[in-house]
N, C-alpha and C positions, 0 to 999 in steps of 0.2 A: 399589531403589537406582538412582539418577540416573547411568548410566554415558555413553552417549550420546544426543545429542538432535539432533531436524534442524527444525532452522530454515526458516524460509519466509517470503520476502518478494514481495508482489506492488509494485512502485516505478515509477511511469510515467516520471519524471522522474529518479529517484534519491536522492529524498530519502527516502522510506521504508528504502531499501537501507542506506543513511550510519547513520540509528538502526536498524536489522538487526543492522547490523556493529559498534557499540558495545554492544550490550546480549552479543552473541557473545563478543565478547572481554571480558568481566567475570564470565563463567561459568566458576568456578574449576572445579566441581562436575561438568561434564560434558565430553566432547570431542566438539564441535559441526559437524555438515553444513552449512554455508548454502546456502540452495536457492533458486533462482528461481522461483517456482510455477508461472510460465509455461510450463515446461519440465519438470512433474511434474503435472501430472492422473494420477490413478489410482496415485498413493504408495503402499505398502505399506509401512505401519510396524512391521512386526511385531519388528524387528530393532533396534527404537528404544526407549530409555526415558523421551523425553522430546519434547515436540512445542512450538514455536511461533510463531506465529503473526503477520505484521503485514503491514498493506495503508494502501492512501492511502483516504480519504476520498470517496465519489463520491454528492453531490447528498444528505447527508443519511443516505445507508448503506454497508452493503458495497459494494464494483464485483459486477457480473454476474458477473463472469469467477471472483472468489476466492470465491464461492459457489456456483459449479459445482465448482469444486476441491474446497471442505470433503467436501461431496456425495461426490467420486469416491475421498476416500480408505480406503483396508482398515488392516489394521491395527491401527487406533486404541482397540479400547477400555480402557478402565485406565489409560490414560497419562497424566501431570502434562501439562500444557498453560497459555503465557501468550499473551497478545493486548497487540498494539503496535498502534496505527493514529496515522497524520500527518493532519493538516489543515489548510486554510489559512484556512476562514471559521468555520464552527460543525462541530463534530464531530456534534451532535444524540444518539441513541439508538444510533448506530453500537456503539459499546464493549459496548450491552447486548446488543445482538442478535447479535453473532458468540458474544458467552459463550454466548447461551444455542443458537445452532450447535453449538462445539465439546460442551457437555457432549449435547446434543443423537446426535450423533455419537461418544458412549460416554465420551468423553476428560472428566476433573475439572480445571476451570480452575481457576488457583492465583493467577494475578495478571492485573494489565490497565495498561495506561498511553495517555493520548493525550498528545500533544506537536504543537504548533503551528509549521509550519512557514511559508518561502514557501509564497506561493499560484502554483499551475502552471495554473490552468483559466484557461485564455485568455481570457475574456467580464470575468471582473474584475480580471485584469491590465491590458485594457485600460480599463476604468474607476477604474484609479489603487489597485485595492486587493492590492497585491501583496505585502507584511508579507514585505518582504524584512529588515527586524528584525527577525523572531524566528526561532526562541523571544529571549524575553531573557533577564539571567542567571539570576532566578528560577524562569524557566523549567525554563533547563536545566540549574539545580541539584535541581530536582522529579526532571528525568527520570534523571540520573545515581542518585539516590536510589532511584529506581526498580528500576533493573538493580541495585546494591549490595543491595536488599532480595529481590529475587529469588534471588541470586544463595545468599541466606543460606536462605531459602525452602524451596531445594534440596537446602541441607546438612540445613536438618531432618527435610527427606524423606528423606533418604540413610542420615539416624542411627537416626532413630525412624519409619521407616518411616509417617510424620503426614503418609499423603495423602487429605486432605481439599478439599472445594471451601471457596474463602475470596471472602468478596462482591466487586464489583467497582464500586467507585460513580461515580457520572458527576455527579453535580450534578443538583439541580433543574429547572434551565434547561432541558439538556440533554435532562433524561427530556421536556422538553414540546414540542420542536422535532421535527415530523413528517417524516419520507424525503418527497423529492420524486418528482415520476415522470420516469424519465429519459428517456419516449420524447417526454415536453414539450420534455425540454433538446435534444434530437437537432431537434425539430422548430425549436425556437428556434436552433441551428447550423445548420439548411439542407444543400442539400447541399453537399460538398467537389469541390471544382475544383482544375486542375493549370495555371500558367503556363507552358508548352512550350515558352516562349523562355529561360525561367531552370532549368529541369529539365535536370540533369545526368542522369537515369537511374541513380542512385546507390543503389535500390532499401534507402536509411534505411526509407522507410516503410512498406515492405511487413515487413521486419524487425520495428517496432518495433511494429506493430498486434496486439493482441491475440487479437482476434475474425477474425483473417483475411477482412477486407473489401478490404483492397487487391492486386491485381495487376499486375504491368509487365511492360510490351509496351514498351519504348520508354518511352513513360512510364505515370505508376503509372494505374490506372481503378478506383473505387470502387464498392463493391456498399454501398447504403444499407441496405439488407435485415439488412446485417450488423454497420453499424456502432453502435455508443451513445454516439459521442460524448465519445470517452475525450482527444480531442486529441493522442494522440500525435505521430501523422502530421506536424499542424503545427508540433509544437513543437519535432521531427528533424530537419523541414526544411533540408538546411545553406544553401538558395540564397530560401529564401523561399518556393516557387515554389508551396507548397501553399494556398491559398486558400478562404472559403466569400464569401456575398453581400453579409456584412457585415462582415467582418474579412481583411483583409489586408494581409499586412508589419510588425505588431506585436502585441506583447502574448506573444514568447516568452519560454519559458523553459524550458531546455534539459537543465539538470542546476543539483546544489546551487551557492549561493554559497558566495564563497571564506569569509565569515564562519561559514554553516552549517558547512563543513570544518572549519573552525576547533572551534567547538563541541564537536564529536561522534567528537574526534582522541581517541584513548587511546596 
């Protein structure tokens, strides 16, 4: 029986977090943790009856980071588990490969959803592809559907204890779009520089990095060794002042649009 569940969102930007927190709040069925995963490697779920899951999009797959996570968590086996992922270009095989993570990792996926949102990867923001329109309504009457299906999902699990794994399909397309390699994209970003005439010292970046590549002395200095290229850094920026050798001074973006808000309000 579905009594509580802990949610987990990996959200660079926050748009993954904004669909986190609507599909939360539609779960009649359980009373729900929401977790930053940033801030939980090594979870124990043992005290949960419900797990899941949603991350952004990075080059094709999981990010690095929420596949170490999956990796460090205890807990998990026998639990119902759904997978959310956001994206701003193609989704690819992403959706297949975290299912087959989590069941992997003992847990019976029960649903899946991707949803399109803006695009936050700086390289084609600044080539004009930044689908600051979507989802559209079709869209995200899909994803509302989504959460309202889930949500029933639960109840069945709760009544007739009917947990079973249920497929999770992605499209054709999708099964044939191959993950990139991110240490290309990292090499195609260069390295990051700091402008020390616009740096506040406000240490956004060191915060907002993932992989702990950044440190401030004054101002931030970056370990390439650690980084992949997630954009954070730049897109926290409040003064600009983070830079690489081919992009500087545009192409942020920072957190959702006021229209995505709109969308994803319950």
């Amino acid at each position: 029986m579905a009594t509580r569940g802990a949610l987990f969102y990996y959200s660079g930007t926050g748009n993954t977090e904004l669909a986190m927190r609507y599909v939360a709040g539609k779960i009649s069925q359980s009373a729900v943790d929401l977790i930053d995963l940033r801030t939980a490697m090594g979870f124990d779920l043992s005290s949960y009856d419900l797990a899941g899951f949603a991350t952004f999009v990075d080059h094709g797959g999981p990010p690095r980071l929420f596949i170490d996570f999956i990796g460090s968590l205890k807990g998990c086996r026998g639990k119902p588990a759904f997978i959310l992922i956001t994206y701003g270009g193609m989704p690819g095989r992403t959706l297949k490969t975290i299912e087959r993570m989590v069941f992997k990792a003992g847990m019976t996926p029960i649903a899946g959803h991707q949803l399109i949102t803006p695009e936050n990867f700086v390289p084609l923001r600044v080539k004009g592809f930044t689908h600051d329109d979507r989802p559209n309504e079709k869209e995200i009457a899909r994803f509302k559907a989504f959460a309202s299906d889930l949500n029933d999902i639960l109840i069945t699990i709760s009544l007739k204890g009917d947990l079973k794994p249920r497929p999770i399909r992605i499209g054709i397309l999708n099964s044939l779009i191959p993950q990139k390699d991110r240490r290309k994209s990292k090499k195609k970003m260069g390295p990051l520089m700091v402008d020390k005439a616009l740096c506040i010292g406000c240490g956004n970046c060191e915060t907002v990095c993932p992989y702990g590549a950044i440190r401030m002395g004054g101002a931030p200095s970056f370990d390439d060794s650690r980084c992949y290229g997630c954009w954070a850094c730049y897109n926290h920026c409040p003064t600009m002042a983070i830079y690489t050798e081919k992009i500087r001074g545009e192409g942020h973006y920072r957190e959702p649009t006021e229209r995505l808000r709109r969308a994803l309000s319950y």
